[in-house]
C-alpha positions as CSV (number, residue, x, y, z in Angstrom):
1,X,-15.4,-11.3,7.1
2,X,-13.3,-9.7,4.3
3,X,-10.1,-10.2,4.3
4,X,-6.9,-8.1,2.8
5,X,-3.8,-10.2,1.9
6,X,-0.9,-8.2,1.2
7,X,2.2,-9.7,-0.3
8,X,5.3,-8.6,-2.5
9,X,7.4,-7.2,0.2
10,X,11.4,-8.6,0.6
11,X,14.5,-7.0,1.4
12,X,16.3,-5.1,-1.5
13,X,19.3,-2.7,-1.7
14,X,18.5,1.1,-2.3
15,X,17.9,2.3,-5.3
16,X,16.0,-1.2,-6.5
17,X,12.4,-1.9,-6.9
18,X,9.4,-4.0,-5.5
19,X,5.9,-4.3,-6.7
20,X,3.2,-5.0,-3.5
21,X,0.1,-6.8,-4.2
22,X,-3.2,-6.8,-2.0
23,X,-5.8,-9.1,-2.5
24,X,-9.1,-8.8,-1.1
25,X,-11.5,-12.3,-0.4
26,X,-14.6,-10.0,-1.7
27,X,-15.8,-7.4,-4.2
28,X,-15.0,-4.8,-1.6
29,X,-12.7,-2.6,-3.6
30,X,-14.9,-1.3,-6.2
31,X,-16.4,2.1,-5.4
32,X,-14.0,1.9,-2.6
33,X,-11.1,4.5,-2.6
34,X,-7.8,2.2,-1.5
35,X,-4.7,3.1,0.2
36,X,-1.3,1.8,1.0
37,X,0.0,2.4,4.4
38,X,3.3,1.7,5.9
39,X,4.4,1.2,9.5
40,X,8.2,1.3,10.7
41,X,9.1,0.4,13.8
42,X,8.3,3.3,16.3
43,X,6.2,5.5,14.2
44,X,2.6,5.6,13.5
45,X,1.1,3.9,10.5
46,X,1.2,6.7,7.8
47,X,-1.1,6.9,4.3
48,X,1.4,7.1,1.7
49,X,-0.7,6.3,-1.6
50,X,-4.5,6.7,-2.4
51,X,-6.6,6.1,-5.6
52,X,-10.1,6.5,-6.1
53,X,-12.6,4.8,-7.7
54,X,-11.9,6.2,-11.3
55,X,-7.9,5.9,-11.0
56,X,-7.0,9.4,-9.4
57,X,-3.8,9.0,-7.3
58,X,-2.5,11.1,-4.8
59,X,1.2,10.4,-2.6
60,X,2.7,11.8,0.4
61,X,5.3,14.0,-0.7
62,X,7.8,11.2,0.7
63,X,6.9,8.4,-2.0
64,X,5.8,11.4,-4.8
65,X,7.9,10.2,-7.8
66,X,8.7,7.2,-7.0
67,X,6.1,5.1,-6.2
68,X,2.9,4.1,-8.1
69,X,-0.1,2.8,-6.8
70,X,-2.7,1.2,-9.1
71,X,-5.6,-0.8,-8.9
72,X,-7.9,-3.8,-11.2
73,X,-11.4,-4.0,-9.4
74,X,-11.8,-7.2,-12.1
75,X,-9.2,-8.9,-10.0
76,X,-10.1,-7.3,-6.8
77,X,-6.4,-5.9,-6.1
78,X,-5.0,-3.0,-5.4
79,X,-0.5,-2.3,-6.6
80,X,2.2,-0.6,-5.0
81,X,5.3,-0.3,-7.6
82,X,7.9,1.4,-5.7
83,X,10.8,2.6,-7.2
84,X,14.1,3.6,-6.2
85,X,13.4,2.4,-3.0
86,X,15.4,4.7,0.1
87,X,16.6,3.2,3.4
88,X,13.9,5.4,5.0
89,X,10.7,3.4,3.3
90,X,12.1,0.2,4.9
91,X,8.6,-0.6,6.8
92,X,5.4,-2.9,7.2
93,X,3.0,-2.3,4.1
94,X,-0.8,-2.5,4.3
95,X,-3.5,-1.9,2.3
96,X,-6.8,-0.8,3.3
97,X,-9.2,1.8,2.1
98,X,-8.6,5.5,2.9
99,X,-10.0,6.6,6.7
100,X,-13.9,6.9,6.6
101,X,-15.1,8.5,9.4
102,X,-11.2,9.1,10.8
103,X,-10.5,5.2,10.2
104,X,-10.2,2.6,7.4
105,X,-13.5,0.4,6.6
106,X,-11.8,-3.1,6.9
107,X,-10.1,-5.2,9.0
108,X,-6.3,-4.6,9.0
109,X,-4.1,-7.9,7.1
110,X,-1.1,-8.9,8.5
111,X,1.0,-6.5,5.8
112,X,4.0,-6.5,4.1
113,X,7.4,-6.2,4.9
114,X,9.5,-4.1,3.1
115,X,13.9,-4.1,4.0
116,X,16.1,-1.6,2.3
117,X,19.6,-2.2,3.1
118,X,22.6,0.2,2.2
């Protein structure tokens, strides 16, 4: 069963920065286009970064400009560097690949969490 650990998530004050990490316990990542999802309490789980397998990112225009996703298929991992972090991307952080079919290919992890205070 493959699992996704994510982990890099904290509380910081706005404006600061966090790097998120997602580790994967199998080669699944390569040839896989990954994502990074958030979750706040009351709203839907929303894609906010994508890469495909060559390295082309794309970001909902909430996160454009400020955050950075990257990946390293020799480490199985997928980044989030988020920058200048707003009260408003205070949320639970997942990784998982983009929707196949209308829905990611693995098993959700148990996220990130991710506290912006004023």
């Amino acid at each position: 069963q493959v699992q996704l650990v994510e982990s890099g998530g904290g509380l910081v004050q706005s404006g600061e920065s966090l790097r998120l990490s997602c580790a994967a316990s199998g080669r699944i990542f390569r040839n896989n286009a990954m994502a990074w999802y958030r979750q706040a309490p009351g709203k839907q789980r929303e894609l906010v970064a994508r890469i495909g397998p060559f390295g082309t990112a794309n970001y909902a225009d909430s996160v454009r400009g400020r955050f950075t996703i990257s990946r390293d298929d020799v480490k199985n991992a997928v980044y989030l560097q988020m920058n200048s972090l707003k009260l408003e991307d205070a949320a639970v952080y997942y990784c998982n690949s983009v929707p196949v079919g209308g829905r990611p290919i693995f098993p959700w992890g148990q996220g990130t969490q991710v506290v912006v205070s004023s």
